[in-house]
C-alpha positions as CSV (number, residue, x, y, z in Angstrom):
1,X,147.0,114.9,-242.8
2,X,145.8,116.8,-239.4
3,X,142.4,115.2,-240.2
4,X,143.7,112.0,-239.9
5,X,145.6,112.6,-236.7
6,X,142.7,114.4,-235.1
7,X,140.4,111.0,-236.5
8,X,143.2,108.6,-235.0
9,X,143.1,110.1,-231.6
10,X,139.5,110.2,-231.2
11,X,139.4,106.3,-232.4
12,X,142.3,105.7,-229.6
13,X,140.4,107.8,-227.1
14,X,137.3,105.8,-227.9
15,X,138.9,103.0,-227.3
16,X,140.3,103.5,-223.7
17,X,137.0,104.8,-222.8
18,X,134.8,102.0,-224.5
19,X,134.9,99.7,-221.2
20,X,131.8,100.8,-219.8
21,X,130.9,100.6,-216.1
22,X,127.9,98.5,-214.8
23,X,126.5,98.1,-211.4
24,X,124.5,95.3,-209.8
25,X,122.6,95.3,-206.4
26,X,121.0,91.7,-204.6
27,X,118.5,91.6,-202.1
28,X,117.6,88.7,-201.0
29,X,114.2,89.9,-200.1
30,X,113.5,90.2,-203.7
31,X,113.6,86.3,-204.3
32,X,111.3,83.4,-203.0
33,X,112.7,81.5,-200.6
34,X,114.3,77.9,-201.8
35,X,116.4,77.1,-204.7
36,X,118.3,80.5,-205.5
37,X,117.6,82.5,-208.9
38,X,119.3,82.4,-212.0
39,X,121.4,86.0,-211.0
40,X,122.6,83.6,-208.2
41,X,125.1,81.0,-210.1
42,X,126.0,78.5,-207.9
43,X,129.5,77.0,-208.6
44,X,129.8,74.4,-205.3
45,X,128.2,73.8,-202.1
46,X,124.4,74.0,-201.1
47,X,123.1,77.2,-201.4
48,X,119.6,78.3,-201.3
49,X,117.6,81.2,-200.3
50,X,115.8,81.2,-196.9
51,X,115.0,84.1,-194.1
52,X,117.4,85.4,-191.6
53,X,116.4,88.0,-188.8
54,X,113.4,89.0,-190.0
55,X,114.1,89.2,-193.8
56,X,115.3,87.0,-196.6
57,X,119.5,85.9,-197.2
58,X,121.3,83.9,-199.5
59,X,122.0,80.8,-197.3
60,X,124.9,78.5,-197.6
61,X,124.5,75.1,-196.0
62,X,126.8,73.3,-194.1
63,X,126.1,70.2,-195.7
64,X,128.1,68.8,-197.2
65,X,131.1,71.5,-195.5
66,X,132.9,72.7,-198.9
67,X,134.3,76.0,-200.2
68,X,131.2,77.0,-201.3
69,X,130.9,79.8,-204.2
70,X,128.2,81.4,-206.0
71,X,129.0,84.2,-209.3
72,X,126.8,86.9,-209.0
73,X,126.3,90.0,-211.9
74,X,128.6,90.2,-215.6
75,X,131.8,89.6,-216.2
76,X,134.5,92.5,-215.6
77,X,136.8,93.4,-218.1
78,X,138.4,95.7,-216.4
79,X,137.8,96.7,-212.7
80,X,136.0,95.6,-210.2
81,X,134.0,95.7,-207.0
82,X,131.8,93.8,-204.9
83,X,130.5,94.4,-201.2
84,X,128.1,92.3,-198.8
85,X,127.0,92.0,-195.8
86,X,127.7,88.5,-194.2
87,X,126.4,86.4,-191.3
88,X,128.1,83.9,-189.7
89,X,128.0,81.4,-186.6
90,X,130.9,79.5,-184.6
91,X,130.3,76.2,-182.7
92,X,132.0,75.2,-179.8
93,X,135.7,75.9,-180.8
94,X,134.6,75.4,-185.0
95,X,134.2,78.6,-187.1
96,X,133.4,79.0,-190.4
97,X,135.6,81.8,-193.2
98,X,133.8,84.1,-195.4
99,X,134.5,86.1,-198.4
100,X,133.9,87.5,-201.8
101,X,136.3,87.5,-204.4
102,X,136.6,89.0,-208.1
103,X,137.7,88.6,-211.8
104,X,136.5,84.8,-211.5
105,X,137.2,81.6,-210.0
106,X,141.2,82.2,-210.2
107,X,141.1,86.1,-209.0
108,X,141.4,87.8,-206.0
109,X,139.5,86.9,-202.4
110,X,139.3,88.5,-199.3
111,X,138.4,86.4,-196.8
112,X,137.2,86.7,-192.9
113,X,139.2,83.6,-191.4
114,X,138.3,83.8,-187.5
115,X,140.3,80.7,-186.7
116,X,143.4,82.7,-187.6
117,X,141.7,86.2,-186.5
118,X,142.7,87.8,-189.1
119,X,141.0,89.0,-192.6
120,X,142.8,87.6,-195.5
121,X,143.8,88.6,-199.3
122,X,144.3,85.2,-201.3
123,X,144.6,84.2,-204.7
124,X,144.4,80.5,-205.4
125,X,145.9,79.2,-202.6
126,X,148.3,81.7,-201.7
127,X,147.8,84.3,-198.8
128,X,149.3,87.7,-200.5
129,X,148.0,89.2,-197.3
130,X,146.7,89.2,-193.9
131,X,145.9,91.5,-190.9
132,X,144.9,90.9,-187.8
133,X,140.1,90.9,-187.7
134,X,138.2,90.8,-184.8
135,X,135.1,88.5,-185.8
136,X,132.0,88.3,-183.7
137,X,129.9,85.0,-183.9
138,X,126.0,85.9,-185.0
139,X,127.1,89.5,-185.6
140,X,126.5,91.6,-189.5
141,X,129.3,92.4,-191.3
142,X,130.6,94.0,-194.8
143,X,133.4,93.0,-196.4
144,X,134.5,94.9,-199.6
145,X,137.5,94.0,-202.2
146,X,137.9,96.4,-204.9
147,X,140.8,95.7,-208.1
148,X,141.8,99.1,-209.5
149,X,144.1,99.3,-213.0
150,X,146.5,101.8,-212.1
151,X,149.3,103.1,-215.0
152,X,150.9,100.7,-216.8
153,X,150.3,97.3,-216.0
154,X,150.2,98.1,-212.3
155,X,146.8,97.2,-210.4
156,X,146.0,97.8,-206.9
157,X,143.7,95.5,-204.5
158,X,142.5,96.6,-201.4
159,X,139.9,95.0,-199.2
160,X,138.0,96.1,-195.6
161,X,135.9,94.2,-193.3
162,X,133.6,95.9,-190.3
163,X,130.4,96.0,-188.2
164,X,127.5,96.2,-190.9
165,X,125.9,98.7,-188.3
166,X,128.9,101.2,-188.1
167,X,130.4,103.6,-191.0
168,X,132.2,102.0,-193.5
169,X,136.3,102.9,-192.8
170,X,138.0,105.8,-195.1
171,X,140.9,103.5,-195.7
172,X,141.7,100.0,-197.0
173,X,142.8,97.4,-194.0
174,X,144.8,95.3,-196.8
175,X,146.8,96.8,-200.0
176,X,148.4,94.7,-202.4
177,X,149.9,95.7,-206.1
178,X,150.0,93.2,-209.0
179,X,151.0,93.7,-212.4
180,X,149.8,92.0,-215.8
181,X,146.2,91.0,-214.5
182,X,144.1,89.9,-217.1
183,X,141.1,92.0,-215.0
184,X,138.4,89.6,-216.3
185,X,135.8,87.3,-214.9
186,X,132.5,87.3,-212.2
187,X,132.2,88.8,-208.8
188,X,131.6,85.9,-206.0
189,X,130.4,85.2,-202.7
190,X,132.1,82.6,-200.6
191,X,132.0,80.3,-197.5
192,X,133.0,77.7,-195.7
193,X,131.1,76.5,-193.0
194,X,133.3,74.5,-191.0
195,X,131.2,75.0,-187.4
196,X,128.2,73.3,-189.2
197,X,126.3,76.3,-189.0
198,X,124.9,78.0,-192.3
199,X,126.2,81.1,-193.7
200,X,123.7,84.3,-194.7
201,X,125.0,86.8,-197.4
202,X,122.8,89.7,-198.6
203,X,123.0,93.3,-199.6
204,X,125.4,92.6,-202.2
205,X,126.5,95.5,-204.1
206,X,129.0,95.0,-207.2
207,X,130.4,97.6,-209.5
208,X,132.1,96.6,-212.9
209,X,133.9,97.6,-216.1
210,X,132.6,95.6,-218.6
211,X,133.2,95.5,-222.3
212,X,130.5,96.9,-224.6
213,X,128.4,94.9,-225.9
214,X,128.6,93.8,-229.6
215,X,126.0,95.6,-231.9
């Protein structure tokens, strides 16, 4: 009888351990320039590949101005991360919004809106939360969303944006808790480019659980 109680626990123990995690890094550099690779899944909008300050970007084209979106890595089954460093360009009194987002289409997004000023958590289109971003026009910048399961059902999201040429900040600018997230789906870059300027995203780091794969 203890055998079987020792056996059961180390099968339940496997099991909350058999997510396994899975980490992805895109340079653009590493591409030719034009019509982006297959790790680059393009969902909508006009993205390419095409060189920025010297090096190489992922490059979404103001035309035609859409929410652009591209999936990038495997899908999460669990938690998730992804981080990038973003370009962008206003015109006149036009600026664009940026952002990545994770656990698919549907999931979470944090986005750089510099017509509001602020920096953005959405999920579909509801704004679960905003706080106030200073955006520079032509200037790097990282933006990070990362979903954590917590106890329970409980999950917590927390986002940061800054300058991609200072130290990344110890704490979160946004915090957000859900409960009952399905945790599941692609990490994803996203733009749109209302001032009719182009977008760059590179240096895109993601970190995932992921489900094992099937023998």
């Amino acid at each position: 009888m203890k055998r079987l109680l020792l056996a059961a626990s180390l099968l339940a123990a496997t099991s909350l351990h058999a997510q396994q995690l899975q980490t992805f890094d895109f340079k653009a550099d590493d591409w030719a320039e034009g019509e982006p690779p297959k790790e680059v899944f393009v969902v909508d909008g006009t993205i390419k590949i095409a060189p920025r300050d010297g090096n190489k970007a992922i490059v979404v084209d103001p035309n035609p101005i859409t929410d652009a979106s591209a999936q990038l890595g495997t899908s999460a089954a669990g938690n998730a991360s992804i981080e990038a460093r973003v370009l962008a360009i206003k015109r006149g009194r036009s600026t664009p919004r940026f952002g990545v987002s994770v656990h698919g289409m549907s999931g979470h997004r944090l986005i750089v809106n510099p017509a509001k000023k602020s920096l953005d958590l959405m999920k579909g289109d509801q704004t679960l939360a905003t706080v106030p971003f200073a955006w520079t026009s032509e200037v790097w910048v990282k933006v990070k969303l990362e979903a954590k399961k917590g106890a329970g059902d409980a999950w917590a999201i927390t986002g940061k944006a800054w300058p991609a040429d200072a130290a990344e900040p110890a704490e979160p600018l946004i915090k957000h808790e859900e409960k009952s997230l399905k945790g599941q789906g692609k990490c994803a870059i996203w733009a749109t480019p209302f001032s009719g300027e182009p977008v760059f995203f590179d240096d895109i780091h993601i970190a995932i659980e992921a489900a094992p794969a099937t023998p």
